[in-house]
N, CA, C and O atoms as a Tinker XYZ file with bonds, in Angstrom:
   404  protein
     1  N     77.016000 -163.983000 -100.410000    73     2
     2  CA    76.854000 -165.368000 -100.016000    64     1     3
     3  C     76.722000 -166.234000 -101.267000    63     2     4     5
     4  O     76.161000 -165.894000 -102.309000    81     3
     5  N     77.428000 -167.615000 -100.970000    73     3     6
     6  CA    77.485000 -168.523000 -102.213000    64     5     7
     7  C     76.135000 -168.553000 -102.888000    63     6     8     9
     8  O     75.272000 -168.055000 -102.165000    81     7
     9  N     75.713000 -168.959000 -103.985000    73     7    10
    10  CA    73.743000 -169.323000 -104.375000    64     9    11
    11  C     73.854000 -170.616000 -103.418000    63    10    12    13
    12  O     75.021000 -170.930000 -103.186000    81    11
    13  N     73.251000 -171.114000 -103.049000    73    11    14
    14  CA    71.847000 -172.657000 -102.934000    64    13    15
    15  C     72.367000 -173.340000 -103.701000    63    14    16    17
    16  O     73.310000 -174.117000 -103.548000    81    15
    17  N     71.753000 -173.080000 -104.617000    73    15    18
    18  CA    72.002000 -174.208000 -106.359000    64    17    19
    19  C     73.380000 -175.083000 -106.150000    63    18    20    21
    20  O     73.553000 -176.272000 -105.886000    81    19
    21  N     74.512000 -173.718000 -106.437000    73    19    22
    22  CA    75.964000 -173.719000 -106.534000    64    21    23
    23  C     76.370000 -174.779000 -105.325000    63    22    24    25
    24  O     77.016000 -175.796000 -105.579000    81    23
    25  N     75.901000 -174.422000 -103.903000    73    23    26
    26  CA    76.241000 -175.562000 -102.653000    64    25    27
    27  C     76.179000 -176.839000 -103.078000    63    26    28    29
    28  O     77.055000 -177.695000 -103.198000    81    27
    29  N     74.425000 -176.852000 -103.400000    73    27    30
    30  CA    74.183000 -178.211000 -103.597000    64    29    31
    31  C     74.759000 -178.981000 -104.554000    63    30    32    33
    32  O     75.201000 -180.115000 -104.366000    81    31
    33  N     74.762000 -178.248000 -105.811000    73    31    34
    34  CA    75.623000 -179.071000 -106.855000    64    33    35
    35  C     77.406000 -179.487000 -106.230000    63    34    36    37
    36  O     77.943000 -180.588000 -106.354000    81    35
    37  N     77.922000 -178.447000 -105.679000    73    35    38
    38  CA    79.208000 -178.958000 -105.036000    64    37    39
    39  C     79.013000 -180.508000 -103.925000    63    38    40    41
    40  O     79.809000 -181.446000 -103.880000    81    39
    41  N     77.879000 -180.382000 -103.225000    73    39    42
    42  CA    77.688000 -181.241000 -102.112000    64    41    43
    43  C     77.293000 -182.451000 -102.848000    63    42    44    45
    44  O     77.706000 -183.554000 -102.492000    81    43
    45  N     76.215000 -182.240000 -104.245000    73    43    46
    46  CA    76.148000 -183.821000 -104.858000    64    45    47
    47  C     77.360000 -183.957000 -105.623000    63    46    48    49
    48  O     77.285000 -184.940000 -106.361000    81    47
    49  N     78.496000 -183.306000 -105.725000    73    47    50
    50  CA    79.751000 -184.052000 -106.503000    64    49    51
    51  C     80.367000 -184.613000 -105.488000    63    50    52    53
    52  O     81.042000 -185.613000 -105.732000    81    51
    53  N     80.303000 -184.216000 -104.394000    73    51    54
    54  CA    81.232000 -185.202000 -102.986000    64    53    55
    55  C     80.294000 -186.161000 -102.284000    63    54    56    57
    56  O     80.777000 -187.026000 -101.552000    81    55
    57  N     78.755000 -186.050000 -102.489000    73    55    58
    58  CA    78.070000 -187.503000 -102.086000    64    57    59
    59  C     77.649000 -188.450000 -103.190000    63    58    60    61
    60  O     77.343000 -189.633000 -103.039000    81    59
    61  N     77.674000 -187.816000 -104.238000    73    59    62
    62  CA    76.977000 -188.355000 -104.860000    64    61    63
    63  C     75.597000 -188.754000 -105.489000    63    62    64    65
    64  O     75.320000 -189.485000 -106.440000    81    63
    65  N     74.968000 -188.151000 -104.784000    73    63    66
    66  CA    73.771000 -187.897000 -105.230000    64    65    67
    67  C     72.977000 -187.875000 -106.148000    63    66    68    69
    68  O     73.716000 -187.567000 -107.082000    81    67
    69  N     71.627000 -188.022000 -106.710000    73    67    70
    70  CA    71.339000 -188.277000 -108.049000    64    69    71
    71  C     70.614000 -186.932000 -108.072000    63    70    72    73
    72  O     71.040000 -185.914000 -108.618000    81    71
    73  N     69.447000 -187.063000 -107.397000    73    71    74
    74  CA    68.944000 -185.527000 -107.143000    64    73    75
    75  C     69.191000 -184.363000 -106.211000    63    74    76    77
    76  O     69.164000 -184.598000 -105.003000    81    75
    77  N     69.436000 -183.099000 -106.644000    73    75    78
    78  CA    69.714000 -182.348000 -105.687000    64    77    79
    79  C     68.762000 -181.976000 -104.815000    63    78    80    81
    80  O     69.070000 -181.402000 -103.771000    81    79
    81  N     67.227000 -182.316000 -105.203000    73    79    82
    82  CA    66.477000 -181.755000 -103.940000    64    81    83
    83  C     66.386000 -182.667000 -102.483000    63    82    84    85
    84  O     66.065000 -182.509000 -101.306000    81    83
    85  N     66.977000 -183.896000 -103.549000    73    83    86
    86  CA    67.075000 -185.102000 -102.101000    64    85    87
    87  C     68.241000 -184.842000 -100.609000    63    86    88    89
    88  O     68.395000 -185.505000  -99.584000    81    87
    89  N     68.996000 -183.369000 -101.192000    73    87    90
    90  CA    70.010000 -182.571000 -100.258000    64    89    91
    91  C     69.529000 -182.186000  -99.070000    63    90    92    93
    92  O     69.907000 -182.409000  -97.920000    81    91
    93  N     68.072000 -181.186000  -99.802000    73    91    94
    94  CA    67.337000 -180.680000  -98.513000    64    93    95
    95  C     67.519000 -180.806000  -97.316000    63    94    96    97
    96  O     68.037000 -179.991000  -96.552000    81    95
    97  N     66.975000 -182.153000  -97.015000    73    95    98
    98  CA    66.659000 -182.845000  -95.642000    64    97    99
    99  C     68.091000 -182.867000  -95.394000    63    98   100   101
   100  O     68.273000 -182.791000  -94.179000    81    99
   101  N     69.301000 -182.947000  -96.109000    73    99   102
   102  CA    70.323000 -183.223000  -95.052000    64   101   103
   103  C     71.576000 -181.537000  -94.709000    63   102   104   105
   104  O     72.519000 -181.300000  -93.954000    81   103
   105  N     70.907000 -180.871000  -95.647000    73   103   106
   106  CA    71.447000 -179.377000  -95.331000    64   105   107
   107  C     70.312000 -178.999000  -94.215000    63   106   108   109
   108  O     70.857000 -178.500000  -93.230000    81   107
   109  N     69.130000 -179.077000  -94.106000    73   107   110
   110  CA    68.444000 -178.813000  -92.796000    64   109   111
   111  C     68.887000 -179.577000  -91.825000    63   110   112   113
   112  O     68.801000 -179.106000  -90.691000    81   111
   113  N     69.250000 -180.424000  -91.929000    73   111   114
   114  CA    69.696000 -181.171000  -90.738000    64   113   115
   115  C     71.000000 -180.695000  -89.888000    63   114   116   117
   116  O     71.197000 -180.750000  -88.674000    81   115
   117  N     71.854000 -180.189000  -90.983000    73   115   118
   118  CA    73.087000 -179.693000  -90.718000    64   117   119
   119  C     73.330000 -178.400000  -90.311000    63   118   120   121
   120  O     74.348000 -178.103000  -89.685000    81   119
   121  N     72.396000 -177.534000  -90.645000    73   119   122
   122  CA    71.725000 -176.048000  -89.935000    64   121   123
   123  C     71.298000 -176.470000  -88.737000    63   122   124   125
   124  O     71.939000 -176.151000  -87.735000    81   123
   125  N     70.260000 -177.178000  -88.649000    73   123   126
   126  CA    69.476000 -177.184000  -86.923000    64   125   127
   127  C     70.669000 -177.794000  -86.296000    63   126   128   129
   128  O     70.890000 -177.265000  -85.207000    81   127
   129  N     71.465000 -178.669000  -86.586000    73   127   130
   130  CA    73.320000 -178.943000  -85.827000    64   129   131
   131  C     74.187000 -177.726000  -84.960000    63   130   132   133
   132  O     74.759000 -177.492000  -83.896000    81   131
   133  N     73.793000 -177.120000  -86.361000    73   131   134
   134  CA    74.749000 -176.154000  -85.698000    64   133   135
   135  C     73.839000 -175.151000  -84.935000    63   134   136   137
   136  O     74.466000 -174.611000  -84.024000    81   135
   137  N     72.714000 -174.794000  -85.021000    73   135   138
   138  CA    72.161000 -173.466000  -84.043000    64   137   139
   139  C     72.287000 -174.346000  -82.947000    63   138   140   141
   140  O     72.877000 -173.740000  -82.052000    81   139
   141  N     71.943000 -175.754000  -82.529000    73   139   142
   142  CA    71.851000 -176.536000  -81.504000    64   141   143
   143  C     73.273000 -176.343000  -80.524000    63   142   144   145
   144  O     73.344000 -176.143000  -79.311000    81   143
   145  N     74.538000 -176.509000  -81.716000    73   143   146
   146  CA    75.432000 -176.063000  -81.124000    64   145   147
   147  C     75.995000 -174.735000  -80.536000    63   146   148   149
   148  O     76.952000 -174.840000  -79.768000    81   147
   149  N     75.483000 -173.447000  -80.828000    73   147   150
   150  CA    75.068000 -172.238000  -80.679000    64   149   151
   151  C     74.834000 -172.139000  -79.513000    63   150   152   153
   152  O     75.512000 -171.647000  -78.611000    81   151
   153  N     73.651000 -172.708000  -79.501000    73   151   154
   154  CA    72.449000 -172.848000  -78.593000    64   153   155
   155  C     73.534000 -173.381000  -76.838000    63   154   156   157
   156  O     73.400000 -173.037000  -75.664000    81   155
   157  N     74.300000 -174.113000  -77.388000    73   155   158
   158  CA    74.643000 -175.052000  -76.115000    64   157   159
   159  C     76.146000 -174.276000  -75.920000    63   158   160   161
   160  O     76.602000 -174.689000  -74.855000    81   159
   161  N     76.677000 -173.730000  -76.272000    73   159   162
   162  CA    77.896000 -172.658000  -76.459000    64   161   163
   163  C     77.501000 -171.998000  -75.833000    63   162   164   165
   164  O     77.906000 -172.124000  -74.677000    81   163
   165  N     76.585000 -170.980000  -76.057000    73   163   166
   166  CA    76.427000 -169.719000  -75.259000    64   165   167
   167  C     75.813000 -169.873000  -74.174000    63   166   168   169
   168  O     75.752000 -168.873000  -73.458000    81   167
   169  N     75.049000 -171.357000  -73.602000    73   167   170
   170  CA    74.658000 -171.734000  -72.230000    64   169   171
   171  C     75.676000 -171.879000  -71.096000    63   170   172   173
   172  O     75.565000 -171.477000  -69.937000    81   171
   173  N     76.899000 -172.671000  -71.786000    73   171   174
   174  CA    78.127000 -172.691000  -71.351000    64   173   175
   175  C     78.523000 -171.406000  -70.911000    63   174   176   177
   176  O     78.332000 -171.047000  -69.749000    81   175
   177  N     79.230000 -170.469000  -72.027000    73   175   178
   178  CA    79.684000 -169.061000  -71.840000    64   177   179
   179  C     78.596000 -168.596000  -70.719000    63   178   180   181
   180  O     79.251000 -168.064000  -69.823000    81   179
   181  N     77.436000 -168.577000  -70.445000    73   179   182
   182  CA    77.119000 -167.538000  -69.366000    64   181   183
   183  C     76.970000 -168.473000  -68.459000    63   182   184   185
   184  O     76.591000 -168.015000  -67.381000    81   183
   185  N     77.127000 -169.643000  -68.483000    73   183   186
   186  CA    77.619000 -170.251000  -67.253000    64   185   187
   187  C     78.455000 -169.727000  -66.264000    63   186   188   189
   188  O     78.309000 -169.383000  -65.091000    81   187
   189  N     79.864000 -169.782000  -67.503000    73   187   190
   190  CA    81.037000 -169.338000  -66.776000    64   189   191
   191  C     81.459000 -168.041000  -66.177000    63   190   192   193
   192  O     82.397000 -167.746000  -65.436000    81   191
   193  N     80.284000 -167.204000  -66.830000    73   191   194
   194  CA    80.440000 -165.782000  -66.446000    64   193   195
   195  C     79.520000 -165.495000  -64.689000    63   194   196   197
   196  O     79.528000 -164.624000  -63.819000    81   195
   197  N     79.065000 -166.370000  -64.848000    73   195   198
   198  CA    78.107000 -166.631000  -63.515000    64   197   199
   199  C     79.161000 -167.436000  -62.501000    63   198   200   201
   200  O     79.586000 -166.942000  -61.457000    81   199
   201  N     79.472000 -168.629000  -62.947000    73   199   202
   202  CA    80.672000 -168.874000  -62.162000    64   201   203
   203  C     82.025000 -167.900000  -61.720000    63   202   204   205
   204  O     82.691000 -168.087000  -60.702000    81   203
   205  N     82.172000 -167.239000  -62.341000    73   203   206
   206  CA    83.389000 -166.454000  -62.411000    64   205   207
   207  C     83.222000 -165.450000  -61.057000    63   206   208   209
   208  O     84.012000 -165.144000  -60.164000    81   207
   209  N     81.698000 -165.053000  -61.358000    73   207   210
   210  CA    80.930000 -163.644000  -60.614000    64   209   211
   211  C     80.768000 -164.339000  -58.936000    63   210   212   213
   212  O     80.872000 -163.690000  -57.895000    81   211
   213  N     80.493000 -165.808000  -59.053000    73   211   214
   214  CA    80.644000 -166.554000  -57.442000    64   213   215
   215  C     81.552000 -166.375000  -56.774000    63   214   216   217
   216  O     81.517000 -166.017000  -55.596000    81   215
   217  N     83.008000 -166.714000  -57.771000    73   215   218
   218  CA    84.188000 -167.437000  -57.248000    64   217   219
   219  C     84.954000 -165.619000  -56.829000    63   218   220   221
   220  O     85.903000 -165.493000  -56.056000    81   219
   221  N     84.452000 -164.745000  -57.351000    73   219   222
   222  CA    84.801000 -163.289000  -57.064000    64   221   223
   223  C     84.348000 -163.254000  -55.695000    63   222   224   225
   224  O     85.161000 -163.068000  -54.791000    81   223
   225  N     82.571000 -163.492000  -55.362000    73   223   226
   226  CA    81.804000 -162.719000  -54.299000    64   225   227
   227  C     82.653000 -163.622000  -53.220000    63   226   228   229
   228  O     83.184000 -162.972000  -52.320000    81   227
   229  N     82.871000 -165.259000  -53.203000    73   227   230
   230  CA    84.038000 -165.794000  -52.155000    64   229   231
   231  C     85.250000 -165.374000  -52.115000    63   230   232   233
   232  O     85.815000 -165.788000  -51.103000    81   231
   233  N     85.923000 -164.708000  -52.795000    73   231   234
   234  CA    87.125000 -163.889000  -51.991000    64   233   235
   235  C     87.015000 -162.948000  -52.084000    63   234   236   237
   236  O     88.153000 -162.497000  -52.211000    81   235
   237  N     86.233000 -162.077000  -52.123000    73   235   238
   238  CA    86.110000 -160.827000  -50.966000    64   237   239
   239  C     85.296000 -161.880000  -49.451000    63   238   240   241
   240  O     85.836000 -161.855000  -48.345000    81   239
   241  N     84.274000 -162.529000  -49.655000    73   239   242
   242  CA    83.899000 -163.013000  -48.350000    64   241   243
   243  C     85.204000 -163.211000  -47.594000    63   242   244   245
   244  O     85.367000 -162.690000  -46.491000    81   243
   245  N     86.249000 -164.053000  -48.248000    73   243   246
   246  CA    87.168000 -164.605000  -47.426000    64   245   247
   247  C     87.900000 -163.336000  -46.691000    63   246   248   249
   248  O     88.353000 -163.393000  -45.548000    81   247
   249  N     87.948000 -161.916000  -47.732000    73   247   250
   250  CA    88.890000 -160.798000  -47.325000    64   249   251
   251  C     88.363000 -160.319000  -46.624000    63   250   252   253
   252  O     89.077000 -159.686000  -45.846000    81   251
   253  N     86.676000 -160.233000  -46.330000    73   251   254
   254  CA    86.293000 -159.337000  -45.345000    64   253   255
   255  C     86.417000 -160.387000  -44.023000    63   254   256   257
   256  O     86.354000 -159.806000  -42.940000    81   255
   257  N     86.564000 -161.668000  -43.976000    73   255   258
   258  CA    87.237000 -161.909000  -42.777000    64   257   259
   259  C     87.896000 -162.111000  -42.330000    63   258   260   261
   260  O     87.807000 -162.596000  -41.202000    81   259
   261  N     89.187000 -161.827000  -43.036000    73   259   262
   262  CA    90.417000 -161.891000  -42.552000    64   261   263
   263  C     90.928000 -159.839000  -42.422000    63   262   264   265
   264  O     92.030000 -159.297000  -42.506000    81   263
   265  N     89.703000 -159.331000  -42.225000    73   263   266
   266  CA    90.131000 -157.651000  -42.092000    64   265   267
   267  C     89.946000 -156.330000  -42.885000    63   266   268   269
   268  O     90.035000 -155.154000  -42.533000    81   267
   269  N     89.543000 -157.152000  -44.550000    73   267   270
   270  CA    89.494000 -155.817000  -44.748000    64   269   271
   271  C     87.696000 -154.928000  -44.757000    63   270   272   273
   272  O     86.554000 -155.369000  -44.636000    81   271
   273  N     88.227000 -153.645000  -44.948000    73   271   274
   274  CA    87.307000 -152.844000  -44.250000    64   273   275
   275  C     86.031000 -152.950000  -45.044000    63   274   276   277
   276  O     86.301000 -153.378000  -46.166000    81   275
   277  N     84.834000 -152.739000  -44.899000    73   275   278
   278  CA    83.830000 -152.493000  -45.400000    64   277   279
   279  C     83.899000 -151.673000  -46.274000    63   278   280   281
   280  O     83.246000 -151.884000  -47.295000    81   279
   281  N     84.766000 -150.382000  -46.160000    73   279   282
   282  CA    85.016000 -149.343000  -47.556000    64   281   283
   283  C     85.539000 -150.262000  -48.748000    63   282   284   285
   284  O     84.961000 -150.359000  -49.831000    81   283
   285  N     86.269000 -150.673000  -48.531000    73   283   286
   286  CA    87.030000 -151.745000  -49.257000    64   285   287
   287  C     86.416000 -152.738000  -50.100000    63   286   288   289
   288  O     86.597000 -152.917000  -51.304000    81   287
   289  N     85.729000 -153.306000  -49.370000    73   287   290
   290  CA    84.818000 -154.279000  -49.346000    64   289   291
   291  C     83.455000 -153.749000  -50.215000    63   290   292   293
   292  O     82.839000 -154.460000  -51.008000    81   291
   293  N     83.185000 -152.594000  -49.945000    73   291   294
   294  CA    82.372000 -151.948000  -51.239000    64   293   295
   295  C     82.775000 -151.783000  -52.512000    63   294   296   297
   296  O     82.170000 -152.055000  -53.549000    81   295
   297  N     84.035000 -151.235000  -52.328000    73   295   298
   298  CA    84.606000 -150.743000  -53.868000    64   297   299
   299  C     84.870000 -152.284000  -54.281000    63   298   300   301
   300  O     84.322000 -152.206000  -55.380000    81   299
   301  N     85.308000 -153.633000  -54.211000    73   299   302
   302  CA    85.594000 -154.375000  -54.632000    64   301   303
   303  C     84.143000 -154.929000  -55.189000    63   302   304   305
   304  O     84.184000 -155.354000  -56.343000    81   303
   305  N     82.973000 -154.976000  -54.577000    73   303   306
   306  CA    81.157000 -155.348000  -55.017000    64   305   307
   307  C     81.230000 -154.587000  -55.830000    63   306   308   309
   308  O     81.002000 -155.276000  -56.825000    81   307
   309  N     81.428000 -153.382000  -56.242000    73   307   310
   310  CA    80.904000 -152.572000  -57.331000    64   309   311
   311  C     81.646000 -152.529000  -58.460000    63   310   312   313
   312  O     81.403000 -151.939000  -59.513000    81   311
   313  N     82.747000 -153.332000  -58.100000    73   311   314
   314  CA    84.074000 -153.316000  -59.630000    64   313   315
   315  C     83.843000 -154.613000  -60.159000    63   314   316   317
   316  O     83.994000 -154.962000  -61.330000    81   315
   317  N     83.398000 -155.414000  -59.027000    73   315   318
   318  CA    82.309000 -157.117000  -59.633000    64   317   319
   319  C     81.235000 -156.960000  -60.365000    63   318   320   321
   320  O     80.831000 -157.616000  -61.325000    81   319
   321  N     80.704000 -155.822000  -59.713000    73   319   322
   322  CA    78.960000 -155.779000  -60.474000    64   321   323
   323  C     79.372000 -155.450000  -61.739000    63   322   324   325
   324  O     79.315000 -156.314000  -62.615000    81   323
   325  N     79.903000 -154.016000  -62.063000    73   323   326
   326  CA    80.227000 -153.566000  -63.149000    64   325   327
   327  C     81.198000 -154.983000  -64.102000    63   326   328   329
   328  O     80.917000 -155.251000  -65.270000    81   327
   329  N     81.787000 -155.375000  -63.686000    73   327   330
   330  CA    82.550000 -156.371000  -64.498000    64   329   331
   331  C     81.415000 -157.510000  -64.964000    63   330   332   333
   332  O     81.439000 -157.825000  -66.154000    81   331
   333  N     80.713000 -157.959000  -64.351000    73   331   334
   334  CA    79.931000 -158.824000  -64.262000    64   333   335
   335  C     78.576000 -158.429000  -65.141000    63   334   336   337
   336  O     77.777000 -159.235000  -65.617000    81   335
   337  N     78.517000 -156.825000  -65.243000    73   335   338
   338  CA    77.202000 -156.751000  -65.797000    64   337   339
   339  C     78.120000 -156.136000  -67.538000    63   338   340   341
   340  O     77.619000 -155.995000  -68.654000    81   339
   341  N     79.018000 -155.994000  -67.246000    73   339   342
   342  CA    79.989000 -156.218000  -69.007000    64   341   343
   343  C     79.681000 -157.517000  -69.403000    63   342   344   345
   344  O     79.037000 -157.552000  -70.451000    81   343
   345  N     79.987000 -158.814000  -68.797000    73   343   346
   346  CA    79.819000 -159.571000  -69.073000    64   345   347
   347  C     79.119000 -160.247000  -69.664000    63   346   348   349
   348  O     79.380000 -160.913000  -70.666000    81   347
   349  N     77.325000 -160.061000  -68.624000    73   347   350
   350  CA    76.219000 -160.290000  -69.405000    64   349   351
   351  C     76.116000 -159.519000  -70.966000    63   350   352   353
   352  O     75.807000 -160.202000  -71.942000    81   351
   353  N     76.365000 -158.231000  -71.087000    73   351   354
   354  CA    76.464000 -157.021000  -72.535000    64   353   355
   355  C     77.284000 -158.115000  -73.081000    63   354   356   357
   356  O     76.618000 -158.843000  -73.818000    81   355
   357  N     78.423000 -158.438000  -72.967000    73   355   358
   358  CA    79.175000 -159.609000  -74.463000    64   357   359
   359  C     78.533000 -160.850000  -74.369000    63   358   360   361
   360  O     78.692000 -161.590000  -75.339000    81   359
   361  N     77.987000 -161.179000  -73.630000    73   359   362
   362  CA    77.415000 -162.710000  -73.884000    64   361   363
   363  C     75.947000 -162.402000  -74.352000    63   362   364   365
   364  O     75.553000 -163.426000  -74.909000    81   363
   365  N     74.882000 -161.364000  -74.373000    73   363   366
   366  CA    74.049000 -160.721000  -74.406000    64   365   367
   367  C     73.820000 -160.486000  -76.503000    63   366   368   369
   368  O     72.974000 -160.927000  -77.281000    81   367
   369  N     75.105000 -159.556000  -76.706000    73   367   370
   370  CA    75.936000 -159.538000  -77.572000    64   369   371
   371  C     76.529000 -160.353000  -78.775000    63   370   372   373
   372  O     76.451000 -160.014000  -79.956000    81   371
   373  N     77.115000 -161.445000  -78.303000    73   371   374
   374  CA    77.249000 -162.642000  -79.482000    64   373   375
   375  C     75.766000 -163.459000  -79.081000    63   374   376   377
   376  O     75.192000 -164.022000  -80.013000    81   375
   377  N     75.351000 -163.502000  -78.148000    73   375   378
   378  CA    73.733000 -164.151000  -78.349000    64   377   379
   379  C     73.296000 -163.941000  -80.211000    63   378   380   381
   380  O     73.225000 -164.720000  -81.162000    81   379
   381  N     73.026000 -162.066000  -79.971000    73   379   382
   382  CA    72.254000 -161.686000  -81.177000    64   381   383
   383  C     73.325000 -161.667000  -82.126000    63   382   384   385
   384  O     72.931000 -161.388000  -83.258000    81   383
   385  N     74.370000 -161.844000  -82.041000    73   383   386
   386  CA    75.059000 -161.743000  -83.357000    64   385   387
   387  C     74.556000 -163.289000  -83.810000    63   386   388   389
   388  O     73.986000 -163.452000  -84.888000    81   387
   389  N     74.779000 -164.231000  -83.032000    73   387   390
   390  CA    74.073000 -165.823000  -83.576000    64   389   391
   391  C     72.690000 -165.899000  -84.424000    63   390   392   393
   392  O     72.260000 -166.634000  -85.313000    81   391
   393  N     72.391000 -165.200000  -83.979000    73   391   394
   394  CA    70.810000 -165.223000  -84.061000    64   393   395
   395  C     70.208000 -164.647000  -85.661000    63   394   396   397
   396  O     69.174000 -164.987000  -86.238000    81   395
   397  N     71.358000 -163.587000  -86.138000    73   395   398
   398  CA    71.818000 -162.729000  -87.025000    64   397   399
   399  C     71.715000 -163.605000  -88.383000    63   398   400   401
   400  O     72.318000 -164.627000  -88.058000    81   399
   401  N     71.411000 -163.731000  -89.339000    73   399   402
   402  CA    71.222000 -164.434000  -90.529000    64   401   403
   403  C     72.848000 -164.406000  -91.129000    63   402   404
   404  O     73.119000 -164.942000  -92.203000    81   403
């Protein structure tokens, strides 16, 4: 990883800056940005994985009333669950990779 020092001196040749510790406050600022954005990414992503897991359990509802069998109708719940509980494991997954220094 780049040094500190090295950033900041690059970041006061493109703001301008007189002192580099006066950076601080705006490289912290720009860290808590982005975990915030992190943060609101992966709320999304298991949103959609929750949505996804609904819009599944309504068509089998719809298939089991238009006929198909309850055998059927099992194996399709358990190829959801399993898909669905992969799901949570990768979103579970890049959680802690974020989190990861």
């Amino acid at each position: 990883m780049l040094d500190t020092e090295t950033i900041k001196q690059k970041i006061q040749q493109w703001t301008g800056h007189k002192n580099l510790s006066s950076l601080d406050v705006y490289i912290n600022l720009a860290f808590e940005e982005a975990a915030n954005f992190k943060k609101t990414y992966n709320t999304v992503s298991l949103r959609r994985v929750v949505d996804s897991f609904k819009a599944s359990v309504n068509q089998v509802r719809h298939e089991l009333r238009n006929g198909l069998s309850p055998a059927e109708v099992s194996q399709q719940l358990l190829k959801m669950i399993e898909a669905f509980d992969a799901d949570l494991d990768r979103h579970q997954d890049i959680e802690k990779n974020c989190k990861t220094p």
